[in-house]
C-alpha positions as CSV (number, residue, x, y, z in Angstrom):
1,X,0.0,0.0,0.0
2,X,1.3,3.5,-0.6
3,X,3.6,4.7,2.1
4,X,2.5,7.8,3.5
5,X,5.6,10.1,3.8
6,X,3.6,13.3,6.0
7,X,1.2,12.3,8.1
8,X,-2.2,14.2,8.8
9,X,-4.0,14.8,11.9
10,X,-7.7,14.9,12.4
11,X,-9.9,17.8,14.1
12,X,-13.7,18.4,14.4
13,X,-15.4,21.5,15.1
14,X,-18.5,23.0,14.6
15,X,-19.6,24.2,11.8
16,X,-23.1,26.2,11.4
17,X,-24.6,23.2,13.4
18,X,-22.7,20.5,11.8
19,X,-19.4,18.7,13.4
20,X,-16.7,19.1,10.4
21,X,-13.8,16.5,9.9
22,X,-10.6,18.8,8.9
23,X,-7.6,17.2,7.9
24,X,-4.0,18.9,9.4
25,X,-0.4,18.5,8.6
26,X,1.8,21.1,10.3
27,X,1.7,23.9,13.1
28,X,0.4,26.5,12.3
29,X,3.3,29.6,12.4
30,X,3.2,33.2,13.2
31,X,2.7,35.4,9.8
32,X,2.7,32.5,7.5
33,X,-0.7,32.0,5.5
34,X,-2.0,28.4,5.9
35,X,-2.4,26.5,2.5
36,X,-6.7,25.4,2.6
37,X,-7.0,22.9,0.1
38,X,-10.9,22.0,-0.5
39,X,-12.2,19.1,-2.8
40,X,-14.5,18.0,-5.2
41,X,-17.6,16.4,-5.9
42,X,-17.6,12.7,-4.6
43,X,-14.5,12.8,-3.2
44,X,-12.9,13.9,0.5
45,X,-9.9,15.8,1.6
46,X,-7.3,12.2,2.4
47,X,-7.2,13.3,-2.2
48,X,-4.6,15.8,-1.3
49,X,-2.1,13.3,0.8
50,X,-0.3,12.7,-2.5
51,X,0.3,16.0,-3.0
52,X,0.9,16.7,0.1
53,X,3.6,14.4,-0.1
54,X,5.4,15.7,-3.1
55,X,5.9,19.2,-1.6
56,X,9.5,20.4,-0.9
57,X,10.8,19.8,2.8
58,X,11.2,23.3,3.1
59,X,7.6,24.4,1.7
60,X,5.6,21.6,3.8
61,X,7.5,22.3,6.8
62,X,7.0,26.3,6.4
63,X,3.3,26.0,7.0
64,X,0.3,24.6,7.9
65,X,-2.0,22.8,5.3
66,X,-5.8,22.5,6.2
67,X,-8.0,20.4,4.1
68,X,-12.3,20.1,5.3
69,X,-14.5,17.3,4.4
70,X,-17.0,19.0,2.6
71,X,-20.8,18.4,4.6
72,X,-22.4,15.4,3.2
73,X,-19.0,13.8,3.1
74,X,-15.8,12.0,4.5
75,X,-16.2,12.1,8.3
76,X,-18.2,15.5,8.1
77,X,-21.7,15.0,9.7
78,X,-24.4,15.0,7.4
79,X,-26.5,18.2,7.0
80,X,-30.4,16.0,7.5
81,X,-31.8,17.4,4.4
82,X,-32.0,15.7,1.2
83,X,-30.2,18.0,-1.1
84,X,-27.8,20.4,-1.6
85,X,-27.4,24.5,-1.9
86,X,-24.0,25.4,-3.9
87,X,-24.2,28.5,-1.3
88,X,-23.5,26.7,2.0
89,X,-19.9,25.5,0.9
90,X,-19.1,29.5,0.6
91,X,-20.8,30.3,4.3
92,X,-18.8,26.7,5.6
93,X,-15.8,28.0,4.3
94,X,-15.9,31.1,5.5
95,X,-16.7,29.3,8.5
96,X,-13.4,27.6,8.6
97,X,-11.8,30.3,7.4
98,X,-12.8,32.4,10.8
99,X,-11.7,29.2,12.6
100,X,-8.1,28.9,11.3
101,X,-7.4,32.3,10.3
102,X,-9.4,35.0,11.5
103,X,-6.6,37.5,10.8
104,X,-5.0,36.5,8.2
105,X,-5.5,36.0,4.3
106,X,-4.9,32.4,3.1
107,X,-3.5,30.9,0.5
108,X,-6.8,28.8,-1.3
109,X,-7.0,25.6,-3.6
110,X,-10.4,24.1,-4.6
111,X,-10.7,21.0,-7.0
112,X,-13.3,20.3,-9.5
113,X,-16.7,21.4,-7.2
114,X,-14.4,22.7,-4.6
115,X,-12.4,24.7,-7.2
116,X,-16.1,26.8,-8.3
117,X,-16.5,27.3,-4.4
118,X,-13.3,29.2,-4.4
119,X,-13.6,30.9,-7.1
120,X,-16.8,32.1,-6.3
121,X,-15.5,32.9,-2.4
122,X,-12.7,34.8,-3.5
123,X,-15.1,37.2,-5.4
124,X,-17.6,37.7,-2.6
125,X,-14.5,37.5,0.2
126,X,-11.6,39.1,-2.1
127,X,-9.7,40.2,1.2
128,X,-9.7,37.0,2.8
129,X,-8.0,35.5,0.2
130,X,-3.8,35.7,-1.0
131,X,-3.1,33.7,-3.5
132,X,-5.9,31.3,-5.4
133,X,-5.4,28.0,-6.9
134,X,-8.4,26.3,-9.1
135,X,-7.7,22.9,-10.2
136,X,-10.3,21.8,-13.0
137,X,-13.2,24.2,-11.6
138,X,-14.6,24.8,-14.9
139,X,-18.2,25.9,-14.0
140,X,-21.0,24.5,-15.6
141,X,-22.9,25.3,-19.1
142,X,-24.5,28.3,-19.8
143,X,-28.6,28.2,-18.8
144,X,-31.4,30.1,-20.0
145,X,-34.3,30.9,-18.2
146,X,-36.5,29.1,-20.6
147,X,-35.0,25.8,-19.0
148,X,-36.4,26.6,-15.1
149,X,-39.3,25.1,-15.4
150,X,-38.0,21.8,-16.4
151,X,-34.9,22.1,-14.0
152,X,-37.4,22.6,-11.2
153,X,-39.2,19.5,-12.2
154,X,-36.3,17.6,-12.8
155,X,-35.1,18.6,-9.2
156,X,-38.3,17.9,-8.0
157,X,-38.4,14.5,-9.7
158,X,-34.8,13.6,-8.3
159,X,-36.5,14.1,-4.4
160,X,-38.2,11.7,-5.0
161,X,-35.7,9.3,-6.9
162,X,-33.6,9.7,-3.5
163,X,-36.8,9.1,-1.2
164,X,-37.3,5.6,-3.3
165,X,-33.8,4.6,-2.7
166,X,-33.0,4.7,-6.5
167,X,-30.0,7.0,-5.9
168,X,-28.5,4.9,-3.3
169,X,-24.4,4.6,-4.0
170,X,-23.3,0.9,-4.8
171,X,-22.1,-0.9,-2.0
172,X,-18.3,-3.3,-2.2
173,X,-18.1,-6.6,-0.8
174,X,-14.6,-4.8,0.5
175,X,-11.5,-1.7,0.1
176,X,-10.4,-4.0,-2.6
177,X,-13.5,-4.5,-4.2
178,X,-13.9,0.3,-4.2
179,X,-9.9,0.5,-5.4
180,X,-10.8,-1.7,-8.6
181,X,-13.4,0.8,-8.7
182,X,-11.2,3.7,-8.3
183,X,-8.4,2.2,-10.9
184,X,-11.4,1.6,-13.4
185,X,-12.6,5.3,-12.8
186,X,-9.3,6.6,-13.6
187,X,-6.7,4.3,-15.1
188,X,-3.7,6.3,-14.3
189,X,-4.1,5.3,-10.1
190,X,-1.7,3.0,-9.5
191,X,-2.8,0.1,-7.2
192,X,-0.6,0.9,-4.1
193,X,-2.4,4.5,-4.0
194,X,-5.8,3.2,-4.7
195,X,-5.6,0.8,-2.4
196,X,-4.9,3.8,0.2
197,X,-7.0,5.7,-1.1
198,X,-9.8,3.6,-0.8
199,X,-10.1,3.1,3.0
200,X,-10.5,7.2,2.8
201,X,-12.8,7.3,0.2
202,X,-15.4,4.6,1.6
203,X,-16.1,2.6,4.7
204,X,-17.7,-0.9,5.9
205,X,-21.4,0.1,6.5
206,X,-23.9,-2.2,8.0
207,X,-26.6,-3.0,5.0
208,X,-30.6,-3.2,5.7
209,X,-29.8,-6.8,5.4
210,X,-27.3,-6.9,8.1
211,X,-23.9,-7.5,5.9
212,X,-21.2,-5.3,6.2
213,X,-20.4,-3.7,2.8
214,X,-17.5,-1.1,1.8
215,X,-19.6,2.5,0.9
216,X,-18.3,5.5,-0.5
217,X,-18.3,8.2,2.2
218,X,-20.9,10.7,0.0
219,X,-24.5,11.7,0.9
220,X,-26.3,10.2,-1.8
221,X,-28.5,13.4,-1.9
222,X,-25.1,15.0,-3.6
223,X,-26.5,13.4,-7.1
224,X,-29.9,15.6,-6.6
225,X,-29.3,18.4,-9.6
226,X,-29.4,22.0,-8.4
227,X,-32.9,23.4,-8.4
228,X,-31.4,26.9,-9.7
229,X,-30.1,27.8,-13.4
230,X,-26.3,28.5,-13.2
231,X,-26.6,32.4,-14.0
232,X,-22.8,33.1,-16.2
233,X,-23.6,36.6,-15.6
234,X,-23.6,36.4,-12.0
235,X,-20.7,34.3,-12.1
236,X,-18.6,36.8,-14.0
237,X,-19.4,39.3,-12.0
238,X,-18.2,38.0,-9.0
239,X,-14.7,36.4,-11.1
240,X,-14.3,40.7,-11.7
241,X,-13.7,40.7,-8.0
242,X,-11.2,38.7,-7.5
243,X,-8.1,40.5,-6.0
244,X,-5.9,37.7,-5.4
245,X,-3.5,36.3,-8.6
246,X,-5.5,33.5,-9.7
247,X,-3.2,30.3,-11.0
248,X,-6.1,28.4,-13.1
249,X,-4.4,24.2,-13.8
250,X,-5.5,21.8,-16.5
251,X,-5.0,18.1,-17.2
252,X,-4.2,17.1,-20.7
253,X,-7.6,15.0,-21.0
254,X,-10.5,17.6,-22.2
255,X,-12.6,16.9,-19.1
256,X,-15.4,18.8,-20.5
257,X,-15.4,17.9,-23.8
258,X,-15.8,14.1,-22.5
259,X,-18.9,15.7,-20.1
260,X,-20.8,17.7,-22.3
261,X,-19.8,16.9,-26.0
262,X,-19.7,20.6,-27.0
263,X,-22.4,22.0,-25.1
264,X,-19.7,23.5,-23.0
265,X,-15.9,24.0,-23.9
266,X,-12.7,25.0,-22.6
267,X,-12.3,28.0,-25.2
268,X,-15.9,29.5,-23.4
269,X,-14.3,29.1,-20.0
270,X,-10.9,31.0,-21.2
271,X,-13.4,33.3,-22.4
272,X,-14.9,33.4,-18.7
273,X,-11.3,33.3,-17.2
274,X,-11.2,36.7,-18.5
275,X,-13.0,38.0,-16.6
276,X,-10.4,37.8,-13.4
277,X,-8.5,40.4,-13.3
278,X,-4.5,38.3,-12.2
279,X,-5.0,35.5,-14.0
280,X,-3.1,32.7,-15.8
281,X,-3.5,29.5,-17.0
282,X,-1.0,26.4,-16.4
283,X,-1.6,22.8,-17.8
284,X,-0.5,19.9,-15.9
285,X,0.9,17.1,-18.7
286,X,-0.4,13.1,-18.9
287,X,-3.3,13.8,-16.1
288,X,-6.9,13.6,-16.5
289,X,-9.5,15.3,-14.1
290,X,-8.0,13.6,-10.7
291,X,-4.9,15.4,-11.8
292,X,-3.8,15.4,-7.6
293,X,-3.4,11.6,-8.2
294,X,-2.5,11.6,-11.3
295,X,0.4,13.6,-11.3
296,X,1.0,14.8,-7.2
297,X,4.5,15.8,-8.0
298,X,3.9,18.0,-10.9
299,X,1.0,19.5,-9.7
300,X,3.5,20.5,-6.2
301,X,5.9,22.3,-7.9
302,X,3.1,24.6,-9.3
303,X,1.6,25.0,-6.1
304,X,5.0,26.1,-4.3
305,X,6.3,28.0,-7.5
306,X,2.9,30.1,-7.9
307,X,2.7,30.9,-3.9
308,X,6.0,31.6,-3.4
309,X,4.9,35.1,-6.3
């Protein structure tokens, strides 16, 4: 199994009436920014060890590096609704954010879903934030309002999907059985850090017939589409307020010319990437969408080379 070279310690505090699982390495030190790392979709904040592990001695040991559970997954409670507002990561952040660094900016870097929340909180909380890091946080397709009606239904409709138990996530007879997953998902995971990854991912959960399957640790309500349009003209405006320099990273693989076959493409978010005003763009080679495990000590050295201005 992979051999963790920095370990990470666990904390739980509260969070807007939830108990969030936050994920440590380091002391925090006098004057340094903390590096917040936040994840994506699906996924939980034991992603960033391999990163984590491919920073310099000298960078890791410099500072602390903070990386949440999002609510509705990893070790984080679950919220006791049945779907999701894209608004509570910003006020859980900035939650966090008032925990670890009241008086401080921070150094932030979102992934995927996480990387919109910090795009989005850097526009609304520009002074909270140094330097900004968005790994694959692409946004989603232009809407028009022609299309809330059926979004609403379609919302709606998916309540009730998750109410039937049709949205359930599968269940693994064991780690093994969700790191075959993982390697399948994303052929470019070697076995030693799926298998690690794995017991992070998902854990044994008693079943309504009394087995003990391996689960991954998401809500299931996460699949329930958002009930609002996603507004690019609220977006934007936001991105304009961005003070911090913004380092936007790619994979290789078109991520969202495999998701949405043209309906959404990587020259319309350069277009939108415009709209920041300190912003560049750097591509990570041979890496899809997990770029973190794909390529951890790439994806380091543009981490330590961007923060360090």
């Amino acid at each position: 199994m992979y051999p963790i070279k920095r370990a990470s310690r666990s904390e739980f505090i509260p969070v807007r009436h939830l108990t969030y699982h936050v994920r440590i390495w380091g002391e925090a030190r006098p004057g340094v920014p903390p590096l917040v790392m936040v994840h994506g979709w699906m996924d939980v904040a034991a992603s960033y060890q391999f990163v984590v592990d491919a920073l310099s001695d000298a960078f890791a040991q410099g500072r602390q590096i903070i990386a949440p559970d999002w609510r509705g997954y990893g070790q984080t409670a679950l919220p006791g609704t049945d779907n999701y507002w894209f608004p509570d990561y910003l006020a859980d952040l900035d939650t966090l954010l008032d925990h670890y660094a009241p008086e401080q900016p921070v150094d932030l870097v979102g992934h995927s879903m996480g990387g919109n929340v910090v795009m989005l909180y850097a526009g609304v909380r520009p002074q909270r934030i140094r330097r900004l890091i968005n790994l694959e946080g692409f946004g989603m397709p232009a809407t028009r309002p022609s299309q809330a009606p059926g979004r609403l239904a379609k919302w709606m409709d998916d309540l009730k999907a998750l109410h039937r138990g049709e949205l359930d996530l599968k269940a693994y007879d064991d780690a093994a059985g969700v790191a075959r997953r993982l390697m399948k998902t994303n052929p470019r995971l070697g076995q030693d850090r799926a298998e690690w990854l794995a017991r992070e991912w998902a854990a044994p959960r008693v079943q309504p017939d009394g087995t003990t399957k391996w689960q991954i640790q998401g809500d299931p309500a996460h699949k329930i589409i958002n009930a609002q349009l996603y507004r690019v003209d609220e977006v934007l405006e936001i991105y304009r307020r961005i003070t911090a320099p913004t380092l936007a990273v790619e994979a290789t693989d078109d991520s969202l010319g495999q998701w949405w076959q043209g309906k959404y493409t990587l020259d319309e978010y350069h277009e939108r990437l415009k709209a920041v005003p300190d912003c560049r763009i750097a591509v990570v080679q041979d890496a899809g969408h997990m770029l973190q495990h794909d390529q951890p000590e790439a994806l380091a050295a543009l981490i330590e080379e961007f923060l360090a201005g």
